[in-house]
N, C-alpha and C positions, 0 to 999 in steps of 0.2 A: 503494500500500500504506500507504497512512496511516491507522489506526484513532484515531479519536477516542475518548478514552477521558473519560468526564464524572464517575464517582464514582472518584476518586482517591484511594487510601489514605493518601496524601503530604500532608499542610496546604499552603496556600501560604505560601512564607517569614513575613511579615508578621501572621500570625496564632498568638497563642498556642498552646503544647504544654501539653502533662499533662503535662513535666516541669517548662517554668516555671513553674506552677501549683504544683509540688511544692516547686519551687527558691523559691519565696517563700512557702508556708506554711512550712517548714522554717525559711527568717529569721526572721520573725516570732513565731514560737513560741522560735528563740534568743533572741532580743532581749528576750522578757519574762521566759524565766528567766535570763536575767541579770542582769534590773534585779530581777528575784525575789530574787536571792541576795544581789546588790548593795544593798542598800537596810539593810541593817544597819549595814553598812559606813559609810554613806551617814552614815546618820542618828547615827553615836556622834560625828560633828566637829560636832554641835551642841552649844551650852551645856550644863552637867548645870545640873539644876535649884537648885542652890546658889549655882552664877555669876548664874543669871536672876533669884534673889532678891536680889543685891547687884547688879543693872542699875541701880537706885536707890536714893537714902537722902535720906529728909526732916531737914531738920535745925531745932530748933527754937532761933530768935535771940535769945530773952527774955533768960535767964541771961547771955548775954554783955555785960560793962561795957564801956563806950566804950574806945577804948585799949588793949583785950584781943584776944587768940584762940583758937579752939579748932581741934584738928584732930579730921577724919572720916576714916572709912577709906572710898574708893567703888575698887568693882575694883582691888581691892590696891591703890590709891595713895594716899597720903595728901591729903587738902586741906584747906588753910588758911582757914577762916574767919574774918574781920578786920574785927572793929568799929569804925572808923577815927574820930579824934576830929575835931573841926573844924579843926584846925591842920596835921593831917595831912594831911584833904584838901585844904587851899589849899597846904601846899607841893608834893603831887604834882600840882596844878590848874597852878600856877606855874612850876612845871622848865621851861626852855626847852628844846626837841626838839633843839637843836645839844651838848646834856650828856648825850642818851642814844645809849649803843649800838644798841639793836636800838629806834629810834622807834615812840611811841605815845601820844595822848592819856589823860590819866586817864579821861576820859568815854567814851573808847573801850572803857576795859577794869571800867568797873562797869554795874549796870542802871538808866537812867534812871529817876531819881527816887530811888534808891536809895544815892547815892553814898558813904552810909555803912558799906556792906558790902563789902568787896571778896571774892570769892572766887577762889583759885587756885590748881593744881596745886604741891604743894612737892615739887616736883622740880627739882633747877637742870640747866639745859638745858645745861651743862659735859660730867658723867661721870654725871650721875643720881644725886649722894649730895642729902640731904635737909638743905637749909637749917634753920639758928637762928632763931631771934628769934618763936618762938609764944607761946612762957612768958615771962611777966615777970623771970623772974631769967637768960635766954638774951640773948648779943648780940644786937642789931638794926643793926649794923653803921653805918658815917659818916650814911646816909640814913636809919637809922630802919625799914627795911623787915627784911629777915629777910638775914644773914651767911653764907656757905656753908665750914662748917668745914676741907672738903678740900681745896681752891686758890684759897678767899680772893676768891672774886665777892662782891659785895654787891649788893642788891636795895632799891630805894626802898619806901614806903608804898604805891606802887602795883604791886609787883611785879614795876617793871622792872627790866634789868641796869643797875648805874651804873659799874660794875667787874668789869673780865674775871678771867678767862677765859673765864668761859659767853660764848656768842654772841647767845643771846634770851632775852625773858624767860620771865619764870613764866608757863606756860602758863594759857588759861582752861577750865574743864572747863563743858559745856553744864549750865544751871540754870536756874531761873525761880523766883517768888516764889509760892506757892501764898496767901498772905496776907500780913499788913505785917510777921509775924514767924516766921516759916516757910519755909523754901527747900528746894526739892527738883531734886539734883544728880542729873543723870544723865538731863535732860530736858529737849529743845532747847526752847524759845519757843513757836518756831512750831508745833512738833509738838502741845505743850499746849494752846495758844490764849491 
């Protein structure tokens, strides 16, 4: 009594249903309205267009006299632009690396060929208050670099720490030389060419 039965109403296990058919057009149609909805969301933790206008700022070196500095403002932070005279840079050339806290050549922290400029974040890497010594009538503290009014670090001509309590120095912000009197902060090297 065994009927062979050959069109079977039953799939075999291993072969798609019309419900998994159903069970994954149903995902897929979630998934895109979700990134439907999502995508606002999404898109407001990008810059507004105000930040992407201050993503850089050219600054032009002519005006500044040897022995001077100016600051710029780039993403709210202030920097320090420093026309460094020649005595400056042979004493931050000359420091021996066993007198600095957080060690670092001068030639490590300007652009070759450049060593006249120093540029760097006036932030002191202490508590975040903003060093002295831009303006000619502000301390420049024992080194001559720029003073940190709030607990008394002091920073050489190169922007390093010679005096704690910050622990390193003045940070460098990415710049490049768009010409021999021209700098544009906020734009790595390499990125530029």
């Amino acid at each position: 009594m065994t009927d062979l039965i050959l069109d079977s109403p039953h799939p075999k296990k291993n072969e798609p249903t019309r419900r998994d058919f159903l069970l994954l057009t149903a995902g897929a149609v979630g998934a895109v309205g979700t990134a439907y909805f999502a995508w606002p969301f999404i898109d407001s933790m990008n810059p507004a267009a105000d930040i992407l206008a201050q993503s850089t700022v050219d600054v032009d070196l002519k005006p500044i006299p040897a022995g001077q500095a100016i600051t710029v403002v780039w993403r709210g932070k202030p920097i320090f632009v420093r026309h460094r005279t020649a005595e400056e840079i042979k004493a931050a050339e000359q420091t021996p690396m066993g007198d600095l806290l957080d060690p670092a050549t001068d030639q490590s922290r300007v652009k070759k060929g450049h060593s006249e400029w120093l540029i760097v974040v006036g932030i002191c890497s202490h508590l975040g208050c903003i060093p002295t010594g831009n303006k000619p009538t502000q301390d420049r503290g024992k080194y001559g670099g720029w003073s940190c009014p709030c607990h008394g670090s002091l920073y050489d001509t190169s922007g390093r720490v010679r005096r704690g309590p910050a622990p390193l120095n003045l940070s460098l912000p990415p710049y490049t030389f768009l010409t021999e009197s021209t700098i544009r902060i906020g734009v790595d090297e390499a990125a530029h060419g």
